[in-house]
Jmol script that loads the backbone (N, CA, C; Angstrom):
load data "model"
ATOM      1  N   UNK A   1       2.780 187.346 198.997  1.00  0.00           N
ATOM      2  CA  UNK A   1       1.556 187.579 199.721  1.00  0.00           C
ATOM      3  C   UNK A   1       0.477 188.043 198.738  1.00  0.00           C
ATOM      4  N   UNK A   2      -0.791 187.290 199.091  1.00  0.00           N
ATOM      5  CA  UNK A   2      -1.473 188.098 197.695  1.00  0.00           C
ATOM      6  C   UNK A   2      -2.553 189.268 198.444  1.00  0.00           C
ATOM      7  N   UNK A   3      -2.661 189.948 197.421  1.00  0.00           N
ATOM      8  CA  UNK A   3      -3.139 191.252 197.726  1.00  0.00           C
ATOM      9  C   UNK A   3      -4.830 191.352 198.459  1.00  0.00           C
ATOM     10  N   UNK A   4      -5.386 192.454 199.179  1.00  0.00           N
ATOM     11  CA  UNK A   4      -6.432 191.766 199.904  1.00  0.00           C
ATOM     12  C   UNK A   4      -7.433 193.001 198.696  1.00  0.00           C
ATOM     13  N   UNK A   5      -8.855 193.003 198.684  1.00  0.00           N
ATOM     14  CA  UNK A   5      -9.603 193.912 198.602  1.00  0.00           C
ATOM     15  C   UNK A   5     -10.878 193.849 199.311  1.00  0.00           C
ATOM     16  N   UNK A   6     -11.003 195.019 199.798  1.00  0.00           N
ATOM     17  CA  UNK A   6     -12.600 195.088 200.320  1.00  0.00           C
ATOM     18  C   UNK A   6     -13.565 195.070 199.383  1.00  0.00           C
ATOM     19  N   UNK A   7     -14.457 194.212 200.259  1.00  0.00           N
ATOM     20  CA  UNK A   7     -15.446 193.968 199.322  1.00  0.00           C
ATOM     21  C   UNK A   7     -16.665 194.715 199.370  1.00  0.00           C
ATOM     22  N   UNK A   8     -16.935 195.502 200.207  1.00  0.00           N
ATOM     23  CA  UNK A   8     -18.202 196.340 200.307  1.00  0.00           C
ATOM     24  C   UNK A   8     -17.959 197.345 201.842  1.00  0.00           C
ATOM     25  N   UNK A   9     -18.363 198.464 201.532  1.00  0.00           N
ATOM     26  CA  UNK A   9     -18.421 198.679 203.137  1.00  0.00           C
ATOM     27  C   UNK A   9     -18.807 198.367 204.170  1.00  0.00           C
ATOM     28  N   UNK A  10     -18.218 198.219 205.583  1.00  0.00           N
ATOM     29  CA  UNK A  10     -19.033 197.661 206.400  1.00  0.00           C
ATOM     30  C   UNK A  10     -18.361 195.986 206.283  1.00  0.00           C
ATOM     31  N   UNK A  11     -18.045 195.081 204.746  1.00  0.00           N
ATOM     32  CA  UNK A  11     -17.763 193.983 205.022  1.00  0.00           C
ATOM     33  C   UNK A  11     -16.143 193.634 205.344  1.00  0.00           C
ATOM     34  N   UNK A  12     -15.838 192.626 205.822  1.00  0.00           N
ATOM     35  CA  UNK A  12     -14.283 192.159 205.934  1.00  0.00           C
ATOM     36  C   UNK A  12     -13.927 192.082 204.672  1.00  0.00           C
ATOM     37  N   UNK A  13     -12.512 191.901 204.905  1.00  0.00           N
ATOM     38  CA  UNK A  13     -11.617 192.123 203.706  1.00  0.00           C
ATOM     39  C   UNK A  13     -11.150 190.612 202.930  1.00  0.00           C
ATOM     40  N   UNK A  14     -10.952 190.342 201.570  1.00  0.00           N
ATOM     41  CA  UNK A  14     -11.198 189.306 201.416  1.00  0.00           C
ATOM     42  C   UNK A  14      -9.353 189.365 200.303  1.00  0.00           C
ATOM     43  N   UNK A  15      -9.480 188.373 200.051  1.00  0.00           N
ATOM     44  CA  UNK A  15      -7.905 187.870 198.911  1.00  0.00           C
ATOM     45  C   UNK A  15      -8.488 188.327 197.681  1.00  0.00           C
ATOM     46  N   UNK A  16      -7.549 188.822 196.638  1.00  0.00           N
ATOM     47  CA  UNK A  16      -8.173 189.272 195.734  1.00  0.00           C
ATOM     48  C   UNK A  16      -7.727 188.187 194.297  1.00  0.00           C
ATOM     49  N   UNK A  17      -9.116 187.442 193.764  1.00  0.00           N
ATOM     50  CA  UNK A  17      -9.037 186.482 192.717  1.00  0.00           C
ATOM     51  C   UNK A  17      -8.291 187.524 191.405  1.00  0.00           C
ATOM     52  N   UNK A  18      -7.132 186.513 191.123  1.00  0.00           N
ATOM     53  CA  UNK A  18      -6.649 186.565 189.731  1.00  0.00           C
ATOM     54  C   UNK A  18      -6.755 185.990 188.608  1.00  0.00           C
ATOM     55  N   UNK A  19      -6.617 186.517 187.657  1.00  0.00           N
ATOM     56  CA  UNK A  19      -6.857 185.448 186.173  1.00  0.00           C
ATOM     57  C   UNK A  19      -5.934 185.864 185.008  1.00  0.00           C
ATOM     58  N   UNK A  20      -5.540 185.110 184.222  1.00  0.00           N
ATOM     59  CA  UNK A  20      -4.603 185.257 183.635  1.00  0.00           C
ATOM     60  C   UNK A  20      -5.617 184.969 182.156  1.00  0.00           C
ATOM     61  N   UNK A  21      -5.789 186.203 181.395  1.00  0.00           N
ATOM     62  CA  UNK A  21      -6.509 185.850 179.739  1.00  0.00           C
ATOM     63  C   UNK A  21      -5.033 185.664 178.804  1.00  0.00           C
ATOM     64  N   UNK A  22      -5.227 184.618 178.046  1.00  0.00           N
ATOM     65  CA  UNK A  22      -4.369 184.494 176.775  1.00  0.00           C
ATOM     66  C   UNK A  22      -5.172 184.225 175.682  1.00  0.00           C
ATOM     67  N   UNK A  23      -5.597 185.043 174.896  1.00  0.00           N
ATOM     68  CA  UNK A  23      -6.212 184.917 173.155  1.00  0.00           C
ATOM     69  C   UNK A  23      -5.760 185.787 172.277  1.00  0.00           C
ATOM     70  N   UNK A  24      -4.909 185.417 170.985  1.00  0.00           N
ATOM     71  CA  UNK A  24      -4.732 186.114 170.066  1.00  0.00           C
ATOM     72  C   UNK A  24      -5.694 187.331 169.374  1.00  0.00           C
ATOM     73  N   UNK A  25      -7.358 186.960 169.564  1.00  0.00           N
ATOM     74  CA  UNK A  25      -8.282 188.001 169.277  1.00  0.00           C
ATOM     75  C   UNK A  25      -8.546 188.958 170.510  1.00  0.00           C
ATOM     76  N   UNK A  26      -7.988 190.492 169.967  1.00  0.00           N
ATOM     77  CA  UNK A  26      -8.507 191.231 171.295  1.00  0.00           C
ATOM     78  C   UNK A  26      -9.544 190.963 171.608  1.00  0.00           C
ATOM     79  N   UNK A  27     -10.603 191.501 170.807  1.00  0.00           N
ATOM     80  CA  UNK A  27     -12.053 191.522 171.038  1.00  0.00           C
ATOM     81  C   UNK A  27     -12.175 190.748 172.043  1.00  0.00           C
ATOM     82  N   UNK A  28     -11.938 189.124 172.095  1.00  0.00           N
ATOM     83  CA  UNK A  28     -12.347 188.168 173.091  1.00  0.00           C
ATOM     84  C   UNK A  28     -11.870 188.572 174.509  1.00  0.00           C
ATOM     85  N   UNK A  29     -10.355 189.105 174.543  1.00  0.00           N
ATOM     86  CA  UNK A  29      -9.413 189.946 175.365  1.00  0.00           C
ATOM     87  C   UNK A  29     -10.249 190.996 175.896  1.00  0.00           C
ATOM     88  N   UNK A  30     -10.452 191.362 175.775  1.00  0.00           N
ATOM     89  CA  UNK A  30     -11.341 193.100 175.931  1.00  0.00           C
ATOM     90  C   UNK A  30     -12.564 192.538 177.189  1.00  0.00           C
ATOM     91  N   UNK A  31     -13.596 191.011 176.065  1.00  0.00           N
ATOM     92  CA  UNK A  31     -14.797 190.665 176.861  1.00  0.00           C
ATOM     93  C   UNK A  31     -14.524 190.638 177.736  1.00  0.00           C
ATOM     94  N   UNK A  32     -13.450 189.464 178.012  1.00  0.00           N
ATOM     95  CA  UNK A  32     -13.190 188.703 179.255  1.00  0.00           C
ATOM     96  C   UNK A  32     -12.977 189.550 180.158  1.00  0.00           C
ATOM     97  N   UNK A  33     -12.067 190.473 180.291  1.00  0.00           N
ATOM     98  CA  UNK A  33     -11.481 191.607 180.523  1.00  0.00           C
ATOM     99  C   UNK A  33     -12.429 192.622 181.629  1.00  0.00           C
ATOM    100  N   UNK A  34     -13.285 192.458 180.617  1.00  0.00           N
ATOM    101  CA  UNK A  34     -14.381 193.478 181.005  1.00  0.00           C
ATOM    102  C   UNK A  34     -15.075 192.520 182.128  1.00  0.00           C
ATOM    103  N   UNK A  35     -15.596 191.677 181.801  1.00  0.00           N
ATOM    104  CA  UNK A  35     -16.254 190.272 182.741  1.00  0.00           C
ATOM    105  C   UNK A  35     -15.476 190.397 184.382  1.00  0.00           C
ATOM    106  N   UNK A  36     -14.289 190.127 184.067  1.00  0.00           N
ATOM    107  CA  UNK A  36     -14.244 189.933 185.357  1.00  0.00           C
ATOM    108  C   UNK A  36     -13.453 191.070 186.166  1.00  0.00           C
ATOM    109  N   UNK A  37     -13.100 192.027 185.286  1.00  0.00           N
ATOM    110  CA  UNK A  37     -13.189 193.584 186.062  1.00  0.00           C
ATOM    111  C   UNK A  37     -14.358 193.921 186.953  1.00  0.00           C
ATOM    112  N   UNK A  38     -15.305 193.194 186.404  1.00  0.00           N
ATOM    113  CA  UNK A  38     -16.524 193.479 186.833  1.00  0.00           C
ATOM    114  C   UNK A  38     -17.431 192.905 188.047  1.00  0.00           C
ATOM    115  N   UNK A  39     -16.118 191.573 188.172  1.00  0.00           N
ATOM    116  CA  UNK A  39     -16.495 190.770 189.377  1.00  0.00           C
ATOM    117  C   UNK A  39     -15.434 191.057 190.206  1.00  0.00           C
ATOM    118  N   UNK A  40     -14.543 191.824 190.033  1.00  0.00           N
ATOM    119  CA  UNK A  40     -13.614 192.842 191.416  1.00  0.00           C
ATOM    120  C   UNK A  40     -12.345 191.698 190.786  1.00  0.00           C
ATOM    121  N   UNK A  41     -11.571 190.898 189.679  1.00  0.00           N
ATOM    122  CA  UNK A  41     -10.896 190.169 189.786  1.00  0.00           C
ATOM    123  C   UNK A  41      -9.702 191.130 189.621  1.00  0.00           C
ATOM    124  N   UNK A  42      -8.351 191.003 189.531  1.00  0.00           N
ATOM    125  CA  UNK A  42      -7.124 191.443 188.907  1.00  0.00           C
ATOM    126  C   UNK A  42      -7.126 190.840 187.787  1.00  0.00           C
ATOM    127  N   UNK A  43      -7.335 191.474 186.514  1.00  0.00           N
ATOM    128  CA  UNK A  43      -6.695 190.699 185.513  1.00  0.00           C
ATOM    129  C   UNK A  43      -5.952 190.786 184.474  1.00  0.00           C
ATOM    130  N   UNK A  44      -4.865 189.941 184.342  1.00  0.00           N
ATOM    131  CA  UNK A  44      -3.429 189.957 183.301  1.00  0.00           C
ATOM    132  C   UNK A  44      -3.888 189.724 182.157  1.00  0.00           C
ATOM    133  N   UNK A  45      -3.592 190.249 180.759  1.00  0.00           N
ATOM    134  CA  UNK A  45      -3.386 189.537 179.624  1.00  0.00           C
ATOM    135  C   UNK A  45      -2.576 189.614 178.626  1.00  0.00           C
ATOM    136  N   UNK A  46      -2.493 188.502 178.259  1.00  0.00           N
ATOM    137  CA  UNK A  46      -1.351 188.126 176.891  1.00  0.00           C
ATOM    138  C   UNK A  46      -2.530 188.251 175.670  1.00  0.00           C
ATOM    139  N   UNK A  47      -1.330 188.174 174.220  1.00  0.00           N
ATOM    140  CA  UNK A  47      -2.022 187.733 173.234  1.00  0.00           C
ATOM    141  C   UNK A  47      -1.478 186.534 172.686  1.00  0.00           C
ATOM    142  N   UNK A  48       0.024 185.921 173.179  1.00  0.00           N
ATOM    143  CA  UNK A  48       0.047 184.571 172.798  1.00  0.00           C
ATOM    144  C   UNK A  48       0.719 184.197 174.164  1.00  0.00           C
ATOM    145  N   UNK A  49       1.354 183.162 173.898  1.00  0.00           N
ATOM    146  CA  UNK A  49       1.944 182.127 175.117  1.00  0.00           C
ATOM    147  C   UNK A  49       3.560 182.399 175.544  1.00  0.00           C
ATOM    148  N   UNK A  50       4.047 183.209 174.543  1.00  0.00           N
ATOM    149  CA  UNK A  50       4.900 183.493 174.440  1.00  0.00           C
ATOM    150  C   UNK A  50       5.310 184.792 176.011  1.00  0.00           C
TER     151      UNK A  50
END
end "model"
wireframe off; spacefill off
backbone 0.3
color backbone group
């Protein structure tokens, strides 16, 4: 089941978008990271594929 989050007070509750970052350079790790923390996402990351 995937997880729900509210999105504002007052609004209905919505599915909460995931993303999966894989880049060997944190730095890029960190941006992305930050990016879509910032758009309410869940997000996982690797540094290789492994």
């Amino acid at each position: 089941m995937t997880p729900q989050r509210q999105m504002a007070p007052g609004q209905t509750w919505r599915r909460t978008q995931r993303v999966l970052i894989v880049d060997d350079a944190p730095t890029c790790r960190e941006t992305l990271t930050a990016l879509f923390t910032d758009w309410q996402w869940d997000v996982f990351e690797a540094s290789s594929g492994r």
